[in-house]
N, C-alpha and C positions, 0 to 999 in steps of 0.2 A: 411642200405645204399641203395640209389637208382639202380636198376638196368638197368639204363641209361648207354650207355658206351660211349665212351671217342673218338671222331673221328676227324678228321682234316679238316678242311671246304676245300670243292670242288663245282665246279663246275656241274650240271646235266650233265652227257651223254648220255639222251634220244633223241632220235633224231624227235623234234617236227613235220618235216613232215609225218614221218608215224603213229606220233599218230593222227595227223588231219585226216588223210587219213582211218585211223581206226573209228574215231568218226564218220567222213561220212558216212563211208557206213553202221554205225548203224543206222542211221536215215531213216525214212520213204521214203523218198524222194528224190533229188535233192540232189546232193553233196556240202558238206559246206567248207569243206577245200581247204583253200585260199581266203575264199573270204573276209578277210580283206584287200587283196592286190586288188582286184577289183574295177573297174574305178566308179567312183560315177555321176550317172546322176546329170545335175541341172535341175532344174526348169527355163522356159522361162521367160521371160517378162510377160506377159499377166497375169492380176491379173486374180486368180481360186477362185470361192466360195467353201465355205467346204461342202458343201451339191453335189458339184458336177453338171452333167449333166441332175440326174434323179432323182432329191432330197439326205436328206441328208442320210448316214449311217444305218440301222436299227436295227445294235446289238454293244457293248461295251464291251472287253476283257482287266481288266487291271490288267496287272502281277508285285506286290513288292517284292521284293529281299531282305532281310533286309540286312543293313552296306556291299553294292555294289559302290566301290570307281569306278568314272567314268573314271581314270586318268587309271583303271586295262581293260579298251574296247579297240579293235583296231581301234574302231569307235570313239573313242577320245584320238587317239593320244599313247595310247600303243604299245610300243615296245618289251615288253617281254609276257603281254600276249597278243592275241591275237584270243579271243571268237570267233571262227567261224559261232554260230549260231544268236548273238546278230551282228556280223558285215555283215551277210548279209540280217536279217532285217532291220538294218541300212540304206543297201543299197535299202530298200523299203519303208523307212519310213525318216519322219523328224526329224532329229535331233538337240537336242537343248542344246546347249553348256555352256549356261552361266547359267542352271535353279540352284536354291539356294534351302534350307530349311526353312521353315518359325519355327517350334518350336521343338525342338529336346528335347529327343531321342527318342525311339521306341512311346508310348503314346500320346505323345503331338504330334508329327508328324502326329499319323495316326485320331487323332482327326479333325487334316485339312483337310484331302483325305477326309473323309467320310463323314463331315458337312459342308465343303468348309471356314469354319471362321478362321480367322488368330485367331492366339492364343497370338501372341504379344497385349502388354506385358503382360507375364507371371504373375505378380503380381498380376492381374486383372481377369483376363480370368482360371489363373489357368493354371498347366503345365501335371504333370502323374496322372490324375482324370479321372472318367469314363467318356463316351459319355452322356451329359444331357438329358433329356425327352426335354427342350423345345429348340432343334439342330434337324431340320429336316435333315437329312440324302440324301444322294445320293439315294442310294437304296428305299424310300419313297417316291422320287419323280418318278423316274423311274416306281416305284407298280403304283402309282396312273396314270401314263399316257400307261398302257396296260404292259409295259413291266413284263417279269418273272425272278426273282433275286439269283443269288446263290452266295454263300460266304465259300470259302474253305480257310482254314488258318493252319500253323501249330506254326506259333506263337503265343505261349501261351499267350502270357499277355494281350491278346484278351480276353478271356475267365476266366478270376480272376475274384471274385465274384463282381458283381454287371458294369462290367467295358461297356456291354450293345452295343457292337460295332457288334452283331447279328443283331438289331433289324431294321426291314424294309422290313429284305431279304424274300422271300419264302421260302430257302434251305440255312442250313449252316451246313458244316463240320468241326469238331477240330480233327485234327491228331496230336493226343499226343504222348509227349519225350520227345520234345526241350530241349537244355540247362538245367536249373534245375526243369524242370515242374516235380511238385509233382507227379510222374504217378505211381510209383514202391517205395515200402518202404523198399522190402528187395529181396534176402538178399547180406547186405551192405558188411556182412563179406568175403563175394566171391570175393571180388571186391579190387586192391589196386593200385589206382593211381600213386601209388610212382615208380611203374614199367615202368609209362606212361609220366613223367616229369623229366627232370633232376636235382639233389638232390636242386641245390642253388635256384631252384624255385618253390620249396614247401614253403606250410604254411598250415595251416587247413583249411582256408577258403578255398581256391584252391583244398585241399584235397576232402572235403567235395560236393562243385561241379561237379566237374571231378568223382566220387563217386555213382552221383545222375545220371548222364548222361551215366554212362558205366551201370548200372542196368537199367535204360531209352531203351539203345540202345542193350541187351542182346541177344537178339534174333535174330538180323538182320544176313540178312546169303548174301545177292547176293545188288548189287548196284540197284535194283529195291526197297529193303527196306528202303533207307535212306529216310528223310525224303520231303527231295525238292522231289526226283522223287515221292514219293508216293501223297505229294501233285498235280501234275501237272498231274498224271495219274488221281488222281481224277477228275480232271479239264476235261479232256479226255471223262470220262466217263458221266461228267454231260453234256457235251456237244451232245454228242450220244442222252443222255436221250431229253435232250429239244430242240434238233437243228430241232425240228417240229413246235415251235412256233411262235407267229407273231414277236415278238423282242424278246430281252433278253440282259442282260446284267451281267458279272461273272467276280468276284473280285476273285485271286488269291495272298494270303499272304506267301509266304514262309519265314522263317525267317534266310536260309542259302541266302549267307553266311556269318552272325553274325556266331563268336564262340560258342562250340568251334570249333575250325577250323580240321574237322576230314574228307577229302575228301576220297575216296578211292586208295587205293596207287598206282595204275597206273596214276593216275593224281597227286598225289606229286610229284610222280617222276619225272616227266615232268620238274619241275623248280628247285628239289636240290634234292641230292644222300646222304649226312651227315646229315641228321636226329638223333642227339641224342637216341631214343629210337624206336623202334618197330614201336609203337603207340603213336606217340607225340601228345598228348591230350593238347591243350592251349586255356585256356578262361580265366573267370570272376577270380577274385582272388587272379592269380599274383599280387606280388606288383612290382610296376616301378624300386625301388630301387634294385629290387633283378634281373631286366633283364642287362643282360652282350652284349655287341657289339656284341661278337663271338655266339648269341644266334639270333641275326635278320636277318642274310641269311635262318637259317633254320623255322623262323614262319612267313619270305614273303614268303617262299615258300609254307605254307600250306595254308595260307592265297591267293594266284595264285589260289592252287589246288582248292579251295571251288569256286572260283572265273570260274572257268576252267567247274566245277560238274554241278555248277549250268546253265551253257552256253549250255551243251548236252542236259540237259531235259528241259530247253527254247522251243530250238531248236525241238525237239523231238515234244514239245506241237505243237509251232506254226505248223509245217509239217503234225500235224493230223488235226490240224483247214483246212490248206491249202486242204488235203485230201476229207475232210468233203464239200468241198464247199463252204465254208463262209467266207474266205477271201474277196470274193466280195460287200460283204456286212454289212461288221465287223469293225470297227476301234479298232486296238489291242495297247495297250499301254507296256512301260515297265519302271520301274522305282525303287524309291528305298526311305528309310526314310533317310539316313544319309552314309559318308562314316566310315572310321577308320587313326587313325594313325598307320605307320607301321615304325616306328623310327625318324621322323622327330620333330627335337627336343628335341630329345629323349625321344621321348610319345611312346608308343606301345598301340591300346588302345582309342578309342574317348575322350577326355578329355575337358571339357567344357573351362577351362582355355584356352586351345589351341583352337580356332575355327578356325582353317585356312581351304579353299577350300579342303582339302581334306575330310576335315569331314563335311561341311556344301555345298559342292555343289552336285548335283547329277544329275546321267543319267535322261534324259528323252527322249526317244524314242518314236515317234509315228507314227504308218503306218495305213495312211488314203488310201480306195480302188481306188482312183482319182492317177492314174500313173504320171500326171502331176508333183507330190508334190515329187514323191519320187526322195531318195539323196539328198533332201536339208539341208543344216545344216543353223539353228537360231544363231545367235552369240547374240542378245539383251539380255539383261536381265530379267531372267525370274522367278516368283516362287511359290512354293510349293502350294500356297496360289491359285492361280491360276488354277489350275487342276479341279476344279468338275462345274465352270461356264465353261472353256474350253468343259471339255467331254457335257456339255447338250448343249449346243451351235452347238455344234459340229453334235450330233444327233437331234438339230432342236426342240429341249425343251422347250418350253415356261414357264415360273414357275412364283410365289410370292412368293418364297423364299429367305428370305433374307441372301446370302450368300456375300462373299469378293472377291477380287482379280480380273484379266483382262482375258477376254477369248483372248488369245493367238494366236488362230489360224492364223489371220491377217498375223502375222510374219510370215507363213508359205507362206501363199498366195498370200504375195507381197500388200496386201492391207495397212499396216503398216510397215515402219523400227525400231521404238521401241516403245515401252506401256511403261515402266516405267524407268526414270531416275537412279532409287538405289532399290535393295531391301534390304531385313532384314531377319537376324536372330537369334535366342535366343533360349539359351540353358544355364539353371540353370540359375544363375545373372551375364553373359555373353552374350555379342547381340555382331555382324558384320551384316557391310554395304557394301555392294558390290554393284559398278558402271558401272563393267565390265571394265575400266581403275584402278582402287583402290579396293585394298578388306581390310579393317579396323576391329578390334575389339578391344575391351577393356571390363572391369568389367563396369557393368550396376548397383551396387547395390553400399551403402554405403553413407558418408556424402565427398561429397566432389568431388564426383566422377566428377562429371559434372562444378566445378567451374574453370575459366577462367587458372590457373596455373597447375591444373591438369597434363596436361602431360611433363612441367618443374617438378613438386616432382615425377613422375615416372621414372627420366631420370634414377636414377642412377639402378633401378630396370632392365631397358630396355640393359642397359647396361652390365648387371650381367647374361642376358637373365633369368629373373626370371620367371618362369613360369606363367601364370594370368597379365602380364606385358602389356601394349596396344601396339600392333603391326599394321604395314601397312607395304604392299605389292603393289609395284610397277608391274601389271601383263604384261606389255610392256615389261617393260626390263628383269622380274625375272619371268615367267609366271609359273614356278615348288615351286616360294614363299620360295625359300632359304634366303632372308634376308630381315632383318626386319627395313624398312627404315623411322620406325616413328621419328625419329631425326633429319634426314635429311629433311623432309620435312614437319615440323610443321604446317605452314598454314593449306596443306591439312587437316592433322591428325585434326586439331579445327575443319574442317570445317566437318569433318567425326563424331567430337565427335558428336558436334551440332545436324545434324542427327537424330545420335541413342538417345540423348539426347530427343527431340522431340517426335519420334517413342514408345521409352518405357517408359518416364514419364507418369503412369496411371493419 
C-alpha cells in the first residue's frame, strides 16, 4: 500500500507577502518583492538602434529554463504566481508576448537556439538528433570573432552520446542528476517511490524514474544543492573567472522546471497545503488515464513551486551580474524551450496532440543596457527560429552563416510593427500556426490530412473533443484558449490548414 495519506483539498495559507519579503532580502541586492506590481516604463517614440549611443553590446548572457509556461510570469499576466525576480527584469527588459517555438521538445528546440536553423518540417530536417558537424553554431561564430564561450547545462540530454551541443564553446559544464540521468546505479533498494506518489498513480515506469531521480538527488542537503541553483552559481562563478575578458558570451541551460516537479517545501507551500505525500515526487511515467481532478490543485501546485525556485536563483544570478558591473555592457536574455499542460483538456503533461499556446508559446525576455528599451512589451509575432540572427545582430556580428529567421530587434526599437505574418510550429506529426489573432493546429502527417474536406471528416472527432482533433482558438475573444472554435469558423481553419500545409510539406 502507498504511504500517501488521504487529505481533503484546501486552500494554501501561506501568506505570499512575507514569503516575497523573505526571498528579497535573500538576494544580493535591491529588493524584489512587489515588483510585479511595479509601473512599467514605455519606450518613447523616437526609433533607438540596438547598438545604442556607444556602439553595440560587448557580452551575451542567455538563461533556458526548461518547460517555463509564460502564462506562470507576473510579467505576462499571472495572477497566482508572480516571480519577483523575472518581473522585475521584465521591468528592465523587452518583453515579447507573442514568441512561439519552432520544433519541440527539449532536442529539437535547442537544435534552433544554438544553430539558428528552423527544424521545420521535421520529416526533413530531422527532430531529437544530435547537433550536425555541418550547423555552424552560435558559439563558433562568436570563438571566431574574439569572443570567450562558456556552456553550463544541467540538462542532460545535452550530453547523450554523440548529441555534440558542446561543441564551439571554450568552457562547458554538465551538472549531473536530472530527471533520469544515468548518474547513480545504486543502491536502488534504499529507495521507494511508492512513499512519494499516491497509490492510483503508480505504475513501474513512473516507479522506476521517480527511483532513478531520488538516488540522483541523495545527497542534497540545503536548497543551494538543487540543481537550477547549483547550475546558476556555476554561471556566477564563470563569470568572476572571465569577466576580465574583451567579450564573452555564456549560455546557461537549466532544465528545472521540467519535472520532476520537486521544489523545496517552503515554496510548495506557498501555492497548496494538501499535498498527498511528504514528498510528492511527479514526472515522466504517469499515465493520463490514472490522473484524477482531485490530483491537479496539488501538481499546479508543485509545478508554481519549481516555477517560484527557479525565479530566486534568476534573480540571485542576475543581481551578481548587476554586482559585477556588467549589466552595462551585457545583453542578458531569458527564456525557455517549451511550456507544459497542467489540466487543460485534460492533459497533464506537454502532449504533442495538444499543441495549444501553453505549450508551444514561450517567455522571452530581453534586457538590452539602452534604458530607453526598457518595459517594453512586443505583441507581434515572434519565433524561436529567430533568436541567434537576433543575439549577433544585436552584438554587431557580421557572419556568412547561413542561419534562419528575423532579427527581431526592430520591434523593440520601433523601427518595425511586425516581421512576420504567422509563425510555426512542430512537434512530432503535429504543427500550429499562430497569427497572433488565430492559434491553429491539427496532425501534420498522414494521407489525407491536407485534402479540401479534411476538417468536415474531423467534425465528429472535434466534437467528441478527441484528443489530436484540429483545434482553433479565437485569442481575441478566448485569450486563456478554453474553446475550441474550429467549427465555427471553417474558412479560417482552411485557411490555417493551408499554411501549415505549405510550411511542413518537405
Amino acid at each position: 500500500m502507498s504511504d500517501c495519506k488521504t487529505r481533503a483539498t484546501r486552500s494554501t495559507s501561506v501568506n505570499r507577502r512575507q514569503f516575497l519579503k523573505a526571498a528579497a532580502g535573500a538576494m544580493a541586492a535591491a529588493p524584489l518583492a512587489g515588483c510585479a506590481a511595479a509601473p512599467r516604463a514605455q519606450a518613447g517614440p523616437a526609433v533607438i538602434s540596438a547598438a545604442g549611443a556607444s556602439g553595440p553590446p560587448k557580452n551575451l548572457i542567455v538563461i533556458i529554463a526548461d518547460t517555463c509556461r509564460a502564462d506562470h510570469l507576473g510579467c505576462y499576466g499571472s495572477e497566482r504566481v508572480k516571480p519577483p525576480a523575472l518581473d522585475r527584469l521584465a521591468d528592465e527588459s523587452v518583453t515579447f508576448t507573442a514568441c512561439y517555438a519552432d520544433g519541440l521538445p527539449t532536442i529539437p528546440a535547442r537544435r534552433v537556439y544554438h544553430a539558428g536553423r528552423s527544424i521545420i518540417p521535421m520529416r526533413q530536417h530531422g527532430g531529437w538528433i544530435p547537433l550536425k558537424e555541418d550547423r555552424t553554431t552560435m558559439a563558433q561564430v562568436l570563438g571566431r570573432k574574439g569572443f570567450r564561450t562558456g556552456f553550463i547545462a544541467d540538462t542532460y540530454h545535452y550530453f547523450k552520446p554523440e548529441m555534440n551541443f558542446h561543441r564551439g564553446f571554450d568552457s562547458w559544464k554538465w551538472i549531473r542528476g536530472q530527471e533520469s540521468d544515468r548518474y547513480r546505479s545504486g543502491p536502488r533498494d534504499a529507495f521507494d517511490p511508492k512513499k512519494h506518489m499516491p497509490e492510483h498513480l503508480w505504475n513501474a515506469r513512473y516507479d522506476g524514474n521517480m527511483r532513478q531521480y531520488m538516488m540522483n538527488t541523495r545527497d542534497r542537503k540545503a536548497e543551494e544543492d538543487y540543481f537550477c541553483a547549483r547550475s546558476l552559481r556555476a554561471g556566477i562563478d564563470w563569470l568572476k573567472a572571465n569577466r576580465s575578458t574583451k567579450r564573452f558570451m555564456l549560455f546557461i541551460d537549466t532544465f528545472d522546471p521540467h519535472e520532476p516537479w520537486d521544489a523545496p517545501k517552503r515554496f510548495q507551500q506557498m501555492y497548496y497545503d494538501a499535498y498527498p505525500c511528504e514528498r510528492f515526487l511527479f514526472g515522466y511515467g504517469v499515465q493520463q488515464k490514472d490522473i484524477r481532478p482531485e490530483d491537479l490543485p496539488a501538481i499546479r501546485g508543485l509545478y508554481a513551486a519549481e516555477v517560484s525556485f527557479v525565479d530566486m536563483w534568476v534573480g540571485r544570478f542576475v543581481e551578481e551580474v548587476r554586482r559585477l558591473g556588467l549589466l552595462d555592457d551585457t545583453i542578458l536574455v531569458f527564456s525557455t524551450d517549451h511550456g507544459t499542460h497542467l489540466g487543460e483538456e485534460g492533459c497533464v503533461q506537454k502532449t504533442a496532440a495538444l499543441l495549444n499556446s501553453c505549450v508551444a508559446r514561450l517567455p522571452l525576455i530581453i534586457r538590452h543596457p539602452d534604458p530607453a528599451v526598457a518595459g517594453k512589451r512586443v505583441d507581434a509575432p515572434v519565433s524561436a527560429s529567430d533568436y541567434m540572427r537576433t543575439f549577433l545582430a544585436m552584438l554587431g556580428i557580421e557572419h556568412k552563416v547561413q542561419i534562419d529567421g528575423k532579427n527581431v530587434w526592430p520591434l523593440a526599437t520601433g523601427a518595425a510593427d511586425r516581421l512576420h505574418d504567422r509563425v510555426f510550429t512542430e512537434f512530432g506529426h503535429y504543427a500550429a500556426v499562430h497569427d497572433g489573432r488565430w492559434h491553429y493546429f491539427q496532425d501534420d502527417h498522414g494521407k489525407g490530412v491536407f485534402e479540401p474536406d479534411y476538417l468536415q471528416k474531423q467534425a465528429d472527432r472535434v466534437r467528441s473533443q478527441a484528443r489530436g482533433a484540429p483545434h482553433l482558438y479565437d485569442l481575441e475573444a478566448d485569450p486563456g484558449e478554453t474553446k475550441n472554435v474550429v467549427l465555427d469558423h471553417p474558412d479560417v481553419a482552411a485557411e490555417m490548414q493551408q499554411h501549415i500545409a505549405r510550411r511542413v510539406q518537405a
